[in-house]
C-alpha positions as CSV (number, residue, x, y, z in Angstrom):
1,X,-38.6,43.4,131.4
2,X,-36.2,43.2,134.3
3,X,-33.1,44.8,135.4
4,X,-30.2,43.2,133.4
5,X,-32.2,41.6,130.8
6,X,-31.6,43.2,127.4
7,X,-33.3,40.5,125.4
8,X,-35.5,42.9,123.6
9,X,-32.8,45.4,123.2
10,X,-29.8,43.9,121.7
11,X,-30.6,45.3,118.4
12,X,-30.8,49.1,119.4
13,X,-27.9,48.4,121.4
14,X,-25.7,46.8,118.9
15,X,-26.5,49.9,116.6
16,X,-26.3,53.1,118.9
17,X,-24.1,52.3,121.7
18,X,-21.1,54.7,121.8
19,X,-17.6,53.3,122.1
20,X,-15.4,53.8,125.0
21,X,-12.5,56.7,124.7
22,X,-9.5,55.5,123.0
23,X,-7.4,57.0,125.5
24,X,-8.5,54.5,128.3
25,X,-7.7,51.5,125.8
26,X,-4.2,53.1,125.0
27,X,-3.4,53.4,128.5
28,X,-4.4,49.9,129.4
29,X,-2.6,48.4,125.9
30,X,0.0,50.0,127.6
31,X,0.8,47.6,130.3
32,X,0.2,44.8,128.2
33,X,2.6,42.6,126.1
34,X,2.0,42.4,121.8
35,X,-1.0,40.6,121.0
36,X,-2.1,40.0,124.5
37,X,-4.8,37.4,124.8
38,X,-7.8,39.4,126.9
39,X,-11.3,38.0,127.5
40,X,-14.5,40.5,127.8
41,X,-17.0,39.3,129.7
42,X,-20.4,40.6,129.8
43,X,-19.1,41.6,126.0
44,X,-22.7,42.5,124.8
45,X,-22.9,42.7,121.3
46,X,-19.0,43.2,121.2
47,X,-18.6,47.5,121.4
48,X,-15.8,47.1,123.6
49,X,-14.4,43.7,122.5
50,X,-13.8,45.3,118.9
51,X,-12.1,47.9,120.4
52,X,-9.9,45.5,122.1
53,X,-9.0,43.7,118.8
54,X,-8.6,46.7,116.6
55,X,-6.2,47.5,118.9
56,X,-4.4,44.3,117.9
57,X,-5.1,41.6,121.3
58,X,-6.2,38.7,120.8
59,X,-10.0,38.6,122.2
60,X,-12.8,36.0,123.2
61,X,-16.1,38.0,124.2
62,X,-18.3,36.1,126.4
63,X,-22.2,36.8,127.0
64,X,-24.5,34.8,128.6
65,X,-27.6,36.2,127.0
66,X,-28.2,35.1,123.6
67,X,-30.1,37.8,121.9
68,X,-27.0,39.7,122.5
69,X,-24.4,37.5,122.0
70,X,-26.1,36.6,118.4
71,X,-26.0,40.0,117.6
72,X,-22.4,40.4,118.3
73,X,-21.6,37.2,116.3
74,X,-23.3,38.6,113.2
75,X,-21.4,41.8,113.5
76,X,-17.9,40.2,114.7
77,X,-17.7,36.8,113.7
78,X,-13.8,36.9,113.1
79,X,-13.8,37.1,117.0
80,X,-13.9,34.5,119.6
81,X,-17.3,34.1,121.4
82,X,-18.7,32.1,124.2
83,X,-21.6,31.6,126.1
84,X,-20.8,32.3,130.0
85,X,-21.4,34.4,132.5
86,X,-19.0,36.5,135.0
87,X,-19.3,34.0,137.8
88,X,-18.3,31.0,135.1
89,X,-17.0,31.6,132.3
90,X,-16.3,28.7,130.7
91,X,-12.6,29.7,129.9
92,X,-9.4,28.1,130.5
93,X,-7.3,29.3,133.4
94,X,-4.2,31.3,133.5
95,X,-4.2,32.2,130.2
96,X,-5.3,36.0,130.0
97,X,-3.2,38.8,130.1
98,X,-6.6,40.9,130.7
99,X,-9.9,40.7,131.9
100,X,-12.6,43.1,131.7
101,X,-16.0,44.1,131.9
102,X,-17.5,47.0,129.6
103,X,-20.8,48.7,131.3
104,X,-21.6,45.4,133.1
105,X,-19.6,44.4,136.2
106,X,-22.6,45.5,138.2
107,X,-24.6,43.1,137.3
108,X,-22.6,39.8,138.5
109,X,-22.4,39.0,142.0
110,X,-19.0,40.7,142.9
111,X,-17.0,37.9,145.1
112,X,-18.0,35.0,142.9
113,X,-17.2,37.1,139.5
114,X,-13.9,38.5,141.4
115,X,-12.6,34.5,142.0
116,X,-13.7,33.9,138.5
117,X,-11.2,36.4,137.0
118,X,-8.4,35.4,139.5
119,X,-8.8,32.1,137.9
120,X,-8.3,33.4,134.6
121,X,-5.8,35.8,134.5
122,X,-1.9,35.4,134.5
123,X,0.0,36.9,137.5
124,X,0.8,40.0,137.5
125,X,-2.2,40.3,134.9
126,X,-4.8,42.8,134.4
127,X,-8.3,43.2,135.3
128,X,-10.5,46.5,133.8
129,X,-14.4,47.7,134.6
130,X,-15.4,50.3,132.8
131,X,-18.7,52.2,132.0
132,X,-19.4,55.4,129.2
133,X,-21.0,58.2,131.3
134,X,-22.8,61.1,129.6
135,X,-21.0,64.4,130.1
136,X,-24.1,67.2,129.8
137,X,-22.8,69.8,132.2
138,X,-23.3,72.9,130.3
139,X,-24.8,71.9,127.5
140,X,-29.0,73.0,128.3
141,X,-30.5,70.3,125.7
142,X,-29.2,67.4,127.4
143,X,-29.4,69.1,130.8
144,X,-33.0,69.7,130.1
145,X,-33.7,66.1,128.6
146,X,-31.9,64.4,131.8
147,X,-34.1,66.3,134.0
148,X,-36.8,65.1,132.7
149,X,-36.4,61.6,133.6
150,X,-35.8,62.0,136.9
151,X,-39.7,64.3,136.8
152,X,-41.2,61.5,135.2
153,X,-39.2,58.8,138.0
154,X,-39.2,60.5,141.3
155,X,-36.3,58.8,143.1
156,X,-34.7,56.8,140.3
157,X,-31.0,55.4,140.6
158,X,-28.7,54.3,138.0
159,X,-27.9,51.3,138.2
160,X,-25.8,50.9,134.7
161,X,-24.3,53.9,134.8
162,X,-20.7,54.8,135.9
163,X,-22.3,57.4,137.9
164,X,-24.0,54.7,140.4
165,X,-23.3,53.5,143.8
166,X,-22.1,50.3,142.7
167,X,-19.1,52.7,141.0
168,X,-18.2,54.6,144.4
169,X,-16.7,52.4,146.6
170,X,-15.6,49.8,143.6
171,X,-11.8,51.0,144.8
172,X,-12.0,49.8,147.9
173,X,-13.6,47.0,147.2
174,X,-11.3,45.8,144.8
175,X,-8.4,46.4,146.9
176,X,-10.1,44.6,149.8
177,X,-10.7,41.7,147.5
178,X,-7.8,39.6,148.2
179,X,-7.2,39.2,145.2
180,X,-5.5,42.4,143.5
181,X,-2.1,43.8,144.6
182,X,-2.8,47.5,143.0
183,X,-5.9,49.2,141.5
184,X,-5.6,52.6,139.3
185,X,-8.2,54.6,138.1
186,X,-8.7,55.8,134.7
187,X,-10.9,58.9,133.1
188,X,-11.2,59.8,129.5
189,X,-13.2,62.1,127.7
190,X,-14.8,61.6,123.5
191,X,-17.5,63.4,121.7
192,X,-20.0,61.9,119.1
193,X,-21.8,63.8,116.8
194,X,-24.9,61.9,116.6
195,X,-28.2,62.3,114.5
196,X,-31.6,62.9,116.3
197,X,-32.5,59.2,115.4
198,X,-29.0,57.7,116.7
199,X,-29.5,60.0,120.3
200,X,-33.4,58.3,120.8
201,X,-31.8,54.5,120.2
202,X,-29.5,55.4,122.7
203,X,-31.9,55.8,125.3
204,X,-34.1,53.0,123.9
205,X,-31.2,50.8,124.1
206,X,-31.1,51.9,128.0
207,X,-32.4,49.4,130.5
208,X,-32.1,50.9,134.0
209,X,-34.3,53.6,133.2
210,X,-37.0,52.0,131.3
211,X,-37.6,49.6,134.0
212,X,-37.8,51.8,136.9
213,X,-39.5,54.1,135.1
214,X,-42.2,51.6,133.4
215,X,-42.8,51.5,129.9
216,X,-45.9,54.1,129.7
217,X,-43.6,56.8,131.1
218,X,-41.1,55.7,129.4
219,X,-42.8,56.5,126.5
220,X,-43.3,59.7,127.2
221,X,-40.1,60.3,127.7
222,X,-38.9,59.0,124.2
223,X,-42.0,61.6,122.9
224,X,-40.7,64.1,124.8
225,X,-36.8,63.5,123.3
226,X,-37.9,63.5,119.6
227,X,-39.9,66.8,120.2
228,X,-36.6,68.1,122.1
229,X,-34.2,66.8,119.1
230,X,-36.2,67.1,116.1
231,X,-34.6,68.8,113.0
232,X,-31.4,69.1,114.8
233,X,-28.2,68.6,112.3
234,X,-26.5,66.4,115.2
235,X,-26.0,65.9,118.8
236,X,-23.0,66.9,120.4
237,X,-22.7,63.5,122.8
238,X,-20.0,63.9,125.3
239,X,-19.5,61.1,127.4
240,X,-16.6,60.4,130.3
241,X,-15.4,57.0,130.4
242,X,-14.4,55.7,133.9
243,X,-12.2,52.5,134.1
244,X,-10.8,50.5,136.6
245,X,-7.9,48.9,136.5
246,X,-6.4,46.4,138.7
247,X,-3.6,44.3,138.9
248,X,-3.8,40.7,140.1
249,X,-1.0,39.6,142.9
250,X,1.9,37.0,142.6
């Protein structure tokens, strides 16, 4: 397995991926007119794209990798879904009100996917990259259990979390783009209560960590998790949800 590549994990991740916090979407919604016509790309198996059509917009979720974008079709078929990628899409131009990209614009190569989305949106139109961060300050349990990754990989970075480097200077970066006349940032905070067995598919579903880490010691980290949560009730999962949003010029 390499980084990016969730082939083998689009089931786990179609079934224990958290959703995003609502107040992020409500803010965003927000700024948008009735039934706005958004495209998520790099949609996965469709967590955030739901989101975006429960909250009534009109949505076409694009994925270029198959596995994934199957899954999301089986769970979402009354959505809109191609098969793209950030740097070509495949969509018409000038017809979104919002683009966005839900735990994946680090992936794409930044300029090309940047001219991409000023192709597609409106002016004065949106543009949203956001990413679920575990919140575990406090609580020992998941202290204790995110520690002992980084024992098992000495030296590991995130690279698909909202916590990585790709995150830190994404402000400047977007404002330096050319392409963007304003860029807010957005934090929101959810809880999940989540079962012993939804808390490991989480970090199965996980592909940063499993690839740096290699798959025998990512085993034992999966060991050590069940020992660590089994016969628990629930988890309390917090997680901080970092977004941001940009508006495109003219």
């Amino acid at each position: 397995m390499k980084h990016g590549d969730f082939t083998n994990l689009a089931a786990n991740y179609a079934k224990y991926r958290p959703g995003y916090a609502p107040l992020v979407l409500e803010a965003i919604g927000g700024l948008l007119p009735e039934a706005a016509r958004a495209a998520d790309v790099g949609a996965g198996t469709g967590l955030w794209s739901r989101m975006l059509h429960k909250a009534g917009m009109r949505v076409t979720a694009v994925e270029p990798n198959e596995a994934m974008r199957r899954q999301g079709q089986e769970l979402l078929p009354h959505l809109t879904w191609a098969d793209g990628s950030a740097e070509a899409t495949g969509l018409d131009s000038g017809l979104y009100d919002l683009v966005t990209m839900a735990s994946s614009f680090h992936w794409p190569d930044f300029n090309s996917a940047v001219k991409e989305f000023e192709r597609l949106l409106k002016p004065g139109a949106y543009f949203a990259a956001l990413w679920n961060t575990r919140d575990i300050t406090g609580d020992p349990l998941l202290e204790d259990i995110e520690a002992k990754i980084y024992e098992l990989t000495p030296g590991m970075k995130r690279v698909s979390s909202g916590r990585s480097e790709f995150c830190d200077g994404l402000t400047s970066r977007l404002e330096s783009s050319g392409v963007f006349s304003d860029v807010l940032y957005l934090e929101g905070h959810h809880v999940e209560l989540q079962t012993p067995e939804h808390y490991l598919g989480l970090w199965e579903s996980v592909n940063d960590i499993r690839v740096q880490a290699g798959e025998d010691n990512f085993a034992v980290f999966l060991n050590y998790v069940r020992e660590k949560t089994n016969g628990l009730p629930h988890i309390a999962a917090r997680y901080k949800t970092r977004c941001w949003l940009a508006r495109k010029g003219g």
